[in-house]
N, C-alpha and C positions, 0 to 999 in steps of 0.2 A: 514631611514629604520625602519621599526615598527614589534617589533616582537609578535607572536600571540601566547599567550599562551595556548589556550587551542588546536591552532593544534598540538603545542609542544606534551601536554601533551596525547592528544589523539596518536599519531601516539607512542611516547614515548611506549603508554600502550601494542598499540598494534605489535610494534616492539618486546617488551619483551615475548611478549605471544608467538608470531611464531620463537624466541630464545633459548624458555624454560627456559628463565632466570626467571621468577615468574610463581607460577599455576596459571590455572583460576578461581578459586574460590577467588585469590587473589586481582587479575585483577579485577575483578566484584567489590568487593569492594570498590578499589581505586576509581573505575570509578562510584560508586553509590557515593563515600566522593567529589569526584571530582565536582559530579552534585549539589547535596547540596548547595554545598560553590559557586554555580555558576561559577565554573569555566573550565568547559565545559557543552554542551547544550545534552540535549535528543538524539537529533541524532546522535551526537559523540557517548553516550554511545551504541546507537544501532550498529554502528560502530566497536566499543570496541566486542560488544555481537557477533556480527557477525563471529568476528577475529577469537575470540573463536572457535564457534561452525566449521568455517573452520579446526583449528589446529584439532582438536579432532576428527573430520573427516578422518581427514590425519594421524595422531597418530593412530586410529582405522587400516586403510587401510594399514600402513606398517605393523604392527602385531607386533610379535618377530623379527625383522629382525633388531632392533639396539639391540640384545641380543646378538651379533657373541660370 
């Protein structure tokens, strides 16, 4: 069994993102240091960006409403 790291670390990024466990400006980073060192591809990070721009979407659309 062969483990894949860079889908670890991609799903990893973007599990955290839709957790709110890290910001995305955070996110971005990991995932531009991540590209670098080769240790995920372009796409992933487009992946990554994507997640993003989802959460923020969804964070927009509920509003004030985790302010109870």
């Amino acid at each position: 069994m062969s483990f894949d790291l860079s889908k670890f670390l991609t799903e990893g990024l973007i599990d955290s993102i839709n957790n709110g466990l890290i910001p995305s400006d955070l996110a971005t980073v990991y995932a531009g240091n991540y590209l670098v060192k080769s240790l995920i591809t372009q796409t992933q990070v487009t992946q990554v960006s994507d997640a993003i721009t989802a959460y923020k979407a969804t964070q927009a659309s509920e509003g004030d409403n985790d302010h109870e």
